[in-house]
C-alpha positions in Angstrom: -42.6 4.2 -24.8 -44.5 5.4 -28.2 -46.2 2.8 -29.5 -47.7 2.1 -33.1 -47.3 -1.7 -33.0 -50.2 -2.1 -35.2 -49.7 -2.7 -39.3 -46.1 -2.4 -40.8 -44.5 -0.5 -38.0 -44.7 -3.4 -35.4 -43.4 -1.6 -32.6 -43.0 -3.7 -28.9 -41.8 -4.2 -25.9 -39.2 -6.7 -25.1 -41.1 -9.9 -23.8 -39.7 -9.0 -20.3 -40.2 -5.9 -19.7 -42.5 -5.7 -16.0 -45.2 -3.0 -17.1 -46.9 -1.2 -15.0 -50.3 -3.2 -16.1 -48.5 -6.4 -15.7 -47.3 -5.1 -11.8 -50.7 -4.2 -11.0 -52.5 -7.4 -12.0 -49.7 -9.5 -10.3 -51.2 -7.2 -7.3 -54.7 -8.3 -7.4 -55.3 -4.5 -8.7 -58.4 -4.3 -11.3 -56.5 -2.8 -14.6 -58.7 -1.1 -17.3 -57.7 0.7 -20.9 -60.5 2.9 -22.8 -59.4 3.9 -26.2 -56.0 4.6 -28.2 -53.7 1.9 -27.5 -50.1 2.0 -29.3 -48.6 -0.1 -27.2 -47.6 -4.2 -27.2 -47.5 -7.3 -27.1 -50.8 -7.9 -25.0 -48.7 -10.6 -22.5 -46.5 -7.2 -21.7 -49.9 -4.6 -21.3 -52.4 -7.2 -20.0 -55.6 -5.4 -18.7 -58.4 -6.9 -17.3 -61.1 -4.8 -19.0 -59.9 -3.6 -22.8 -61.6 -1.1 -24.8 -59.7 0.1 -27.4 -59.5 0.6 -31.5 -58.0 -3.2 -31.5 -61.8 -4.2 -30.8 -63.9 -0.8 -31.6 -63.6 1.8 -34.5 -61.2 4.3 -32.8 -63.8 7.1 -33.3 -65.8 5.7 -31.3 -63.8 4.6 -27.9 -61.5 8.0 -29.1 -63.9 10.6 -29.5 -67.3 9.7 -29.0 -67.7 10.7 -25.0 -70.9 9.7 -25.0 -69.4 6.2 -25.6 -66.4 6.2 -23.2 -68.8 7.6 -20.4 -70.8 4.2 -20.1 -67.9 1.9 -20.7 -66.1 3.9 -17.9 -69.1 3.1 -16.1 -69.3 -1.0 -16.9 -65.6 -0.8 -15.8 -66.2 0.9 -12.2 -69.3 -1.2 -11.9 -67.2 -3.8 -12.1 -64.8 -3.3 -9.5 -66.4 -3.9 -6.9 -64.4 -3.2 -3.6 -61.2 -4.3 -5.2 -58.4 -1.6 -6.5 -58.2 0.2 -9.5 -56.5 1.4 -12.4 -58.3 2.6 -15.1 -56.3 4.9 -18.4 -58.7 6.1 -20.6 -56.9 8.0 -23.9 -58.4 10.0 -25.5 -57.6 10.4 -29.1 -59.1 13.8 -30.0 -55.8 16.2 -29.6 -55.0 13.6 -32.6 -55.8 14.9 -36.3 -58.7 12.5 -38.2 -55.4 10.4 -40.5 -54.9 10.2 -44.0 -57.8 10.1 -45.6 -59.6 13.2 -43.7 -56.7 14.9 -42.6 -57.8 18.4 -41.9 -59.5 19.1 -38.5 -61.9 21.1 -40.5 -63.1 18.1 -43.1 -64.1 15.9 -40.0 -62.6 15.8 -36.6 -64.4 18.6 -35.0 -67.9 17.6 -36.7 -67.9 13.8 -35.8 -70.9 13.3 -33.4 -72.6 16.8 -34.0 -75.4 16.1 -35.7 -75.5 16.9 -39.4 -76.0 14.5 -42.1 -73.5 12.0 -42.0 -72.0 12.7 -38.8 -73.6 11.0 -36.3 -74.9 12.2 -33.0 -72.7 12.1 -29.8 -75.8 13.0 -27.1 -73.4 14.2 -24.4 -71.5 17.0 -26.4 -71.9 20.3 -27.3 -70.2 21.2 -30.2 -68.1 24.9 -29.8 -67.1 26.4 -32.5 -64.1 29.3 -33.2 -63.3 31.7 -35.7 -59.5 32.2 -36.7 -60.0 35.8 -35.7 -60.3 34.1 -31.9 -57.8 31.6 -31.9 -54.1 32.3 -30.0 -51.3 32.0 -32.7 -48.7 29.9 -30.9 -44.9 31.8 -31.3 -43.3 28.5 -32.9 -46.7 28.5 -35.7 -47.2 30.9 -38.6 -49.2 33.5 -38.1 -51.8 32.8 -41.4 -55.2 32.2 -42.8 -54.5 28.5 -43.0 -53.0 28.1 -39.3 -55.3 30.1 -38.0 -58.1 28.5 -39.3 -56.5 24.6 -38.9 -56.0 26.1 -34.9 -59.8 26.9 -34.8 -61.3 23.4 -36.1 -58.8 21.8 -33.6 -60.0 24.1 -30.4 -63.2 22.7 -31.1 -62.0 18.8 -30.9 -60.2 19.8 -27.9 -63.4 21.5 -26.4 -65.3 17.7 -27.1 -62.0 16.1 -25.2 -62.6 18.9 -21.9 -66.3 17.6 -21.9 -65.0 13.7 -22.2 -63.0 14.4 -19.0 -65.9 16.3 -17.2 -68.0 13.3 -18.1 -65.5 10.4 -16.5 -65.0 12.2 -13.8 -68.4 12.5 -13.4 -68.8 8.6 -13.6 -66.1 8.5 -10.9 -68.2 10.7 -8.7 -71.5 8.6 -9.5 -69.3 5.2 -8.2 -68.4 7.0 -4.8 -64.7 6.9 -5.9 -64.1 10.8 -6.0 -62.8 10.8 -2.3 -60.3 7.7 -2.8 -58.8 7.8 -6.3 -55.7 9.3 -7.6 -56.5 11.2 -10.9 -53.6 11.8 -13.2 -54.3 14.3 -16.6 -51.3 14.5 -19.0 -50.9 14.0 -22.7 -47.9 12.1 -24.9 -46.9 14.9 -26.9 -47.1 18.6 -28.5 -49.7 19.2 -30.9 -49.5 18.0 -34.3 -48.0 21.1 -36.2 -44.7 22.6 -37.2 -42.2 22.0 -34.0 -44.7 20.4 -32.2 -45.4 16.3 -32.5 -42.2 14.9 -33.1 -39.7 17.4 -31.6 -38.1 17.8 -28.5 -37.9 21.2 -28.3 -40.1 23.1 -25.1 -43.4 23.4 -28.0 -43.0 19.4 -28.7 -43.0 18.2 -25.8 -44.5 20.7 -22.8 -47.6 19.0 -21.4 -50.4 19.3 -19.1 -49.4 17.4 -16.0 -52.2 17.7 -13.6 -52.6 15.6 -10.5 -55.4 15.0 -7.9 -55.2 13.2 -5.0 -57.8 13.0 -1.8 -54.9 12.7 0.5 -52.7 16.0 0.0 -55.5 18.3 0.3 -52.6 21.1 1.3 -51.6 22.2 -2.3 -55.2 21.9 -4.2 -55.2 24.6 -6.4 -51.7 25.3 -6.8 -48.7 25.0 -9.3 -45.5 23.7 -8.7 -42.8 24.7 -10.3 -40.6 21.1 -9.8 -39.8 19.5 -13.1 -41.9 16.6 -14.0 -42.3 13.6 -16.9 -44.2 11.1 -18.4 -41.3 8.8 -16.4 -43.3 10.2 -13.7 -46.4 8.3 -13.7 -45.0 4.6 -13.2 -43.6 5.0 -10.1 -46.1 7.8 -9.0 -49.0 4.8 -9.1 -46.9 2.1 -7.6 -46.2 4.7 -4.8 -49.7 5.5 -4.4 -50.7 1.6 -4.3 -46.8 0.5 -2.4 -45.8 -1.5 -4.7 -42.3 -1.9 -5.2 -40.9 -2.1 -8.3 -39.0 -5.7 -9.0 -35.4 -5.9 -9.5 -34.9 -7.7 -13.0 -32.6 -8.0 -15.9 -33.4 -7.8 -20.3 -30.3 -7.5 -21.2 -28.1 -10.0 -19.6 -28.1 -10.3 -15.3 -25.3 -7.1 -15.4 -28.1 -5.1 -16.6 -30.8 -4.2 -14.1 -33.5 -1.9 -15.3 -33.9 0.8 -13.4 -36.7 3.5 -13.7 -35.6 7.0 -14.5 -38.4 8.5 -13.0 -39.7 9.4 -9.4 -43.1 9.6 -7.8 -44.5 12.9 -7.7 -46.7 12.5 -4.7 -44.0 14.1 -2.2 -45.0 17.3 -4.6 -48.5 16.9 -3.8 -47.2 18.0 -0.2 -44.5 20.7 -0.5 -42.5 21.8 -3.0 -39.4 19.9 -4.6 -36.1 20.5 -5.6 -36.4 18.9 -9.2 -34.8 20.8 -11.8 -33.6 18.1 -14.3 -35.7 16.5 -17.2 -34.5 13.6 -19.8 -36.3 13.2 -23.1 -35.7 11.0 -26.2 -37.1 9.8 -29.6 -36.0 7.5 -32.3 -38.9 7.2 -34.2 -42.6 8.4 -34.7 -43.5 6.1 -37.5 -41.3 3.5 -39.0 -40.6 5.6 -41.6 -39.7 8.4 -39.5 -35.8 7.8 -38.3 -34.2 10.7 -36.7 -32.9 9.7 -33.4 -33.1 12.7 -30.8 -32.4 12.9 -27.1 -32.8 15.8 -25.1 -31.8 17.1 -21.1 -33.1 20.1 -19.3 -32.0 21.4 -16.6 -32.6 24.8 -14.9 -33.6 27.2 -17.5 -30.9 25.2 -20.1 -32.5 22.9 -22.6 -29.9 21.1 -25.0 -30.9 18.6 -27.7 -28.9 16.4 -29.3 -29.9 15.6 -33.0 -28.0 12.3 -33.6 -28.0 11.9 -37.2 -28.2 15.6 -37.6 -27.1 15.4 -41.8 -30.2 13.8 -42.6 -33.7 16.0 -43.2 -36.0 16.0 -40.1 -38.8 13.5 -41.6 -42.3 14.8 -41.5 -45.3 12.3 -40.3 -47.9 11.4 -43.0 -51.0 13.3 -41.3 -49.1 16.6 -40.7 -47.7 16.7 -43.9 -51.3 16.7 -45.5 -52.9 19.3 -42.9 -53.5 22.8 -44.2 -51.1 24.7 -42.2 -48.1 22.2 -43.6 -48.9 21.9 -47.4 -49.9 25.7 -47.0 -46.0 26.3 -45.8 -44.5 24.2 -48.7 -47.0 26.2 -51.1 -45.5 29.4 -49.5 -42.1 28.5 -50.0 -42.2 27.2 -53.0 -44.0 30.4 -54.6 -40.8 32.2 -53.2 -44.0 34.0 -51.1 -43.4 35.0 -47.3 -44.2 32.1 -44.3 -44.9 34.3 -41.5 -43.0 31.9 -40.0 -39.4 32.1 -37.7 -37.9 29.3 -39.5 -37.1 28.2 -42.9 -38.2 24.8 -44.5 -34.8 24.2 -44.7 -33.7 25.5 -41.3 -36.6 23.1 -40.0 -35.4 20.5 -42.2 -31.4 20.6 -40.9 -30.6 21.0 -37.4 -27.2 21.5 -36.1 -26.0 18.2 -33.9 -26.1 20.6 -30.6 -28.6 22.8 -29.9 -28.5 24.8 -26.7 -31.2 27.4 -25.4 -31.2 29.4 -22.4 -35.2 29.4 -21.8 -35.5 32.3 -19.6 -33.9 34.7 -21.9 -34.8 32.9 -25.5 -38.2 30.9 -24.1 -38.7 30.5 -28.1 -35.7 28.9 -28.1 -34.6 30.4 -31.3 -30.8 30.9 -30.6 -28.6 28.3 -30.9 -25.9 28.9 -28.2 -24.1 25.8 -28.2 -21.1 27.0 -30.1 -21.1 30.2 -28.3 -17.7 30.2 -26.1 -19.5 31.8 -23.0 -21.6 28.9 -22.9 -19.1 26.3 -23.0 -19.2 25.1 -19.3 -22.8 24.8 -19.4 -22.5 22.6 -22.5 -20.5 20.5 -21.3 -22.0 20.1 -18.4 -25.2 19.1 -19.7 -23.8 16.8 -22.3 -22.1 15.1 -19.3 -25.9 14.7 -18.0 -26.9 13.5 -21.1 -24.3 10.9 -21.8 -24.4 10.3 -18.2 -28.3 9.2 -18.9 -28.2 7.4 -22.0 -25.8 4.7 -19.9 -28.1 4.1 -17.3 -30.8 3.5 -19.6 -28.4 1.4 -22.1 -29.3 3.6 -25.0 -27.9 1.8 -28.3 -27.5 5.2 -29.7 -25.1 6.3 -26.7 -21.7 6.2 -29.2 -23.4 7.4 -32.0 -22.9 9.6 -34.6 -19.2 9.3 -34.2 -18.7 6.0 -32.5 -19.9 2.8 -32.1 -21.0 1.0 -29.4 -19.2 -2.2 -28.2 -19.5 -4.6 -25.7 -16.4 -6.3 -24.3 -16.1 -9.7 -22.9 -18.5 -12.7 -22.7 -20.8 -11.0 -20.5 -20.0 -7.8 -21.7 -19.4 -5.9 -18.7 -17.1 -3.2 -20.2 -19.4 -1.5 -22.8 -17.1 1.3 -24.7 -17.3 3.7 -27.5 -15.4 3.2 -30.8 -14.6 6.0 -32.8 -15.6 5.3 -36.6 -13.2 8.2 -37.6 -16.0 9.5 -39.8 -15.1 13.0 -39.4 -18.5 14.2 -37.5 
């Protein structure tokens, strides 16, 4: 779940929901958080040890590694020979906000030194040209990308020492031999069709996993389909905890985790070919309801309420690559780009790519006839999906959802007759 609960966006659990912080204290498992936390209320994410921007400046439990190294340390001293779970979140992939939006104003010089920076002690600062940087395909090849891809390789250089440095700390502790470590991040990077979309460049992901007791694949790459659905059962296998059997929404209505543990990929290779992905909103301002299935080398998104403009979140529309796209096209001058605003803006309702021939996923194949089967059979998924998980949005844009009976046990779809 995205979070941003904090201010006017308010965004929380239900009261009930059995996290997986909440099912590892109720384990007598030791439960720690370092830095970002989006995520609420606390009686739904209780940790024992809590280090985050609710009690520090973010910059400093986010991106000051110097800082997270020694309360990763208090934490692990303070374990004793009890369990673990420690998530530590890092918040430099992240641009600065509003006020210092650009990577180059800020981000990648907090902590190195020069006047008004402060001094991180444990980093050392690397620095790009554009001229070096790798131009993603789904990013416009200019002066202001490149150089807004630069300033954030060097924030993402300070994150790869942060990591070095707590795993480090693990070492120091003696726990390097008997701890699962887990590496992944929330979402694509915050640029055009990155953050925000479901599309391959929004949401691919580093998903790397070590574990002391499948030493048979170190080293190697599977190619099984994995999530961030993943990880909850994938630590609840590691420590064999079951997960309960409970209701939210009415004793009917047992929640079920989508996801599976990926330690059985940590021994051989797995047959996993199907990924779900969703997203309603990025800030409360953001609407745009989105859900997404890929399977095989097919990835079809469904864009719900596909008539309205794709909002844009408040930090990416100040960076320099964005305003330096809306400067473009309103000076009629070329983007360099393989989109239009406007294409970006409005999205058909289906959108189907065959990723091994189009891996840019430019072409729109859903309303091509020799693609029909496949669409329908991956819509079949998706719908398929979006009951299991009791998605609201599951009738929508053409229907409405309604529950029928007193305990509502025949859930159907209305049409609205709205001619979508």
């Amino acid at each position: 779940m995205y979070g941003l609960h904090q201010g006017v966006h308010h965004f929380n659990s239900f009261d009930a929901v059995r996290s997986l912080p909440l099912l590892l204290s109720q384990a007598q498992i030791r439960t720690g958080i370092i830095g970002k936390k989006h995520v609420g209320p606390e009686s739904v994410y209780p940790f024992d040890y809590a280090q985050t921007e609710e009690n520090h400046p973010i910059l400093q439990v986010g991106r000051n590694i110097t800082k997270i190294k020694l309360l990763v340390r208090e934490f692990l001293h303070g374990t004793a020979d009890r369990p673990f779970f420690l998530y530590v979140a890092f918040h430099d992939p992240h641009r600065c906000g509003h006020s210092q939006p650009q990577y180059g104003v800020f981000c990648e010089k907090f902590g190195n030194g020069e006047s008004g920076m402060g001094w991180i002690p444990d980093w050392k600062p690397e620095y790009y040209t554009p001229e070096q940087v790798k131009v993603p395909h789904f990013l416009p090849d200019t002066p202001a990308s490149r150089a807004d891809l630069a300033a954030q390789y060097t924030t993402i250089s300070r994150l790869d020492q942060g990591i070095g440095l707590v795993l480090g700390e693990l070492w120091e502790a003696g726990h390097a031999n008997d701890t699962l470590v887990i590496y992944s991040s929330d979402n694509g990077i915050p640029f055009p069709d990155g953050r925000t979309n479901l599309y391959h460049s929004g949401i691919a992901e580093p998903m790397l996993a070590h574990s002391p007791e499948h030493t048979g694949r170190w080293g190697q790459v599977s190619q099984s389909y994995v999530s961030l659905l993943d990880i909850t059962p994938t630590i609840l296998d590691w420590f064999s905890i079951p997960y309960p059997t409970y209701s939210i929404f009415g004793k009917d209505k047992v929640v079920h985790l989508t996801g599976r543990s990926i330690l059985p990929a940590l021994d051989s290779e797995q047959p996993w070919s199907t990924v779900f992905a969703s997203q309603s909103h990025h800030e409360v301002t953001m609407y745009y309801p989105m859900r997404a299935v890929h399977h095989l080398q097919y990835r079809l998104v469904h864009n719900i309420h596909f008539k309205m403009p794709f909002p844009i979140d408040q930090d990416f529309y100040l960076s320099p690559t964005f305003q330096d796209l809306l400067n473009r096209t309103q000076c009629g001058r070329p983007t360099h780009w393989d989109k239009s605003l406007r294409q970006y803006y409005y999205r058909e309702r289906w959108e189907l790519f065959d990723t091994s021939m189009d891996p840019s996923e430019t072409r729109n194949l859903a309303s091509d006839p020799r693609y029909a089967d496949i669409l329908g059979n991956m819509k079949g998924q998706l719908k398929k999906w979006q009951w299991m998980t009791y998605d609201p949005w599951v009738c929508a844009p053409d229907g409405v959802l309604e529950d029928q009976g007193p305990y509502k046990l025949d859930p159907q779809c209305r049409p609205l007759h709205n001619h979508l």
